[in-house]
Structures are given as C-alpha cells and as structure tokens.
C-alpha positions as CSV (number, residue, x, y, z in Angstrom):
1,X,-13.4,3.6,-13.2
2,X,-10.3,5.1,-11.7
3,X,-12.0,5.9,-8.2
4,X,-14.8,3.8,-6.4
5,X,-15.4,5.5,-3.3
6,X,-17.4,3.0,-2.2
7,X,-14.8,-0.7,-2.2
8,X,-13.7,-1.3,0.9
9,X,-10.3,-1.8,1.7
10,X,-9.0,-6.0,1.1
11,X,-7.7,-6.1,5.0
12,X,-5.2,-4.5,7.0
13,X,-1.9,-5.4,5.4
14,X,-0.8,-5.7,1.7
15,X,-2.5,-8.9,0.4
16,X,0.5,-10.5,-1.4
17,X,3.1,-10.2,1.7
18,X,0.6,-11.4,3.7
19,X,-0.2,-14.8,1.7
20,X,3.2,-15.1,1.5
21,X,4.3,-14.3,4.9
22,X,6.6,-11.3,3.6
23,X,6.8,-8.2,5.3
24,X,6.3,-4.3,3.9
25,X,7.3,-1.1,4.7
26,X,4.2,1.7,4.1
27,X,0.5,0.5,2.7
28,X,-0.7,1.6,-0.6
29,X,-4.6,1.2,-0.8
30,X,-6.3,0.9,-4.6
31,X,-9.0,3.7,-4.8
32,X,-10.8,1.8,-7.4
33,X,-10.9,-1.8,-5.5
34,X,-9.7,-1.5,-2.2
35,X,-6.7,-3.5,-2.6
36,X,-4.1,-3.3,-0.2
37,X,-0.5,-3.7,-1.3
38,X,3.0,-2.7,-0.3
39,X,4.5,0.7,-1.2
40,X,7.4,1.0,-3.8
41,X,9.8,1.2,-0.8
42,X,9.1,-2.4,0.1
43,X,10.9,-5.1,-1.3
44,X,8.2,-6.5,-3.2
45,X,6.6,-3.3,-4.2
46,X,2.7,-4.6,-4.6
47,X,0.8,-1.4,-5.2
48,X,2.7,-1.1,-8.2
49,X,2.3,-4.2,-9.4
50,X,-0.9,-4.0,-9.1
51,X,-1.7,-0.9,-11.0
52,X,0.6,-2.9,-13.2
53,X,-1.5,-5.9,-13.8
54,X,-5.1,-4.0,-13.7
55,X,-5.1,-0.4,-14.8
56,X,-6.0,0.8,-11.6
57,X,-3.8,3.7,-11.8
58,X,-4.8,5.7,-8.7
59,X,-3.4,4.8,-5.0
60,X,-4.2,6.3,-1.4
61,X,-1.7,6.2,1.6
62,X,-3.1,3.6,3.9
63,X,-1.0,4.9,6.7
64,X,-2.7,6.6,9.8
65,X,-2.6,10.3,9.4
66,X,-1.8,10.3,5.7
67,X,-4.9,11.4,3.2
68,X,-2.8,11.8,0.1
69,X,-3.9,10.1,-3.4
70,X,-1.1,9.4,-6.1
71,X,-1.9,8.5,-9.8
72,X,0.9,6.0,-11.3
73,X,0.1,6.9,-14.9
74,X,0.5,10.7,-14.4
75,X,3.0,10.4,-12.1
76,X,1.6,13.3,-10.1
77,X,-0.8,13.8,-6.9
78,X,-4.3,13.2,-7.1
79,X,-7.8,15.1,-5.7
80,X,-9.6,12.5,-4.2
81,X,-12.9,11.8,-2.2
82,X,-13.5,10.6,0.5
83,X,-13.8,6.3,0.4
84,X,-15.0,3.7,2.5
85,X,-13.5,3.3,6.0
86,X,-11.4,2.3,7.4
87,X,-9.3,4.8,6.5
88,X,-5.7,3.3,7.5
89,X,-4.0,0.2,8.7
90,X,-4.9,0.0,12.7
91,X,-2.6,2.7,14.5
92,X,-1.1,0.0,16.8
93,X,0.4,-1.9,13.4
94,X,4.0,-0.6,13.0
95,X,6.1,0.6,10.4
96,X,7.6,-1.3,9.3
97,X,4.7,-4.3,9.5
98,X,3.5,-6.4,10.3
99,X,5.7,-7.1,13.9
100,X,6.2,-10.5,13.9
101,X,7.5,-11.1,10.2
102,X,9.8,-7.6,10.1
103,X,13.3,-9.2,9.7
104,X,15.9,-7.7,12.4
105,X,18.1,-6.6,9.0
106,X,15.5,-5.1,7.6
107,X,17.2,-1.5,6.8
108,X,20.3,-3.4,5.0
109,X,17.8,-5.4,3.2
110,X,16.0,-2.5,1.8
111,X,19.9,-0.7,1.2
112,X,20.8,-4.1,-0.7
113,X,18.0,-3.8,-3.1
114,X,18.3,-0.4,-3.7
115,X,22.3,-1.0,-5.1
C-alpha cells in the first residue's frame, strides 16, 4: 500500500539524523509508515533513502503550513488524504533543525555537497 492514512508519524525529526545526532534541513514524512526522514536538501537525504530501501514511493511535507504529497517513482505531485496527526514538526522547531545540532557553517556545508 502506497498510502496508509492511518500510521502515525515516527516522531518529530527525521529518525536517522536523530540516532545519529546529525542535523536536517526540511522533514519528509512516509504516507505509507509514518516515517520521518530528511528532505533531499539535507546532507543525508533520508526520505529518499527510504523510499529507496522500502518501496514506499509517496512522501508528505512535514513542515508546518505545507500539505503537499510527492511520489518518488513518478516523479510528480501526488492527491493525497488526509493522515494521522500531527500534521507537522512542532512550529517552534526551526529550519534548519533541530537548534542544538544545526552546525554554524551549515549553508557552506550544504554549497560543498552540492559541487
């Protein structure tokens, strides 16, 4: 299934930066599972990854204010429902997140990678 509207999201912050004490720029939330991960802007680009490693081709922003689905394998936007709150990361997490592990170089970091 490509869309369970029902699996909460994993937690607040992308799963893998947060076990390994890494850092992300936008969240990326699985509509099948609910797992959180990094956006393809971050350094360690989870979501994809993810999608990657299970099949789980469709995303939703888990920013606050943003309601837009994506779908890896078409490459395209998606028409999704509605799933299980919350809805976003909590408003008072900045971008990028979390606060205490966002490295002071972080826009150079990003610039590096993208070279």
């Amino acid at each position: 299934m490509d869309v369970d509207p029902s699996a909460p999201p994993s937690g607040s912050g992308c799963v893998e930066c947060d076990a390994d004490g890494g850092w992300w720029v936008h969240l990326r939330r699985c509509a099948a599972c609910g797992h959180v991960g990094c956006c393809d802007d971050s350094l360690a680009r989870h979501a994809s990854a993810h999608w990657r490693e299970t099949g789980h081709p469709i995303i939703r922003s888990f920013e606050p204010g943003e309601d837009w689905f994506w779908d890896y394998a078409t490459n395209q936007y998606y028409d999704g429902p509605e799933l299980a709150a919350p809805q976003a990361h909590p408003a008072d997490q900045p971008v990028p997140g979390p606060r205490a592990r966002v490295p002071a170089d972080w826009m150079a970091q990003l610039q590096s990678r993208d070279r």
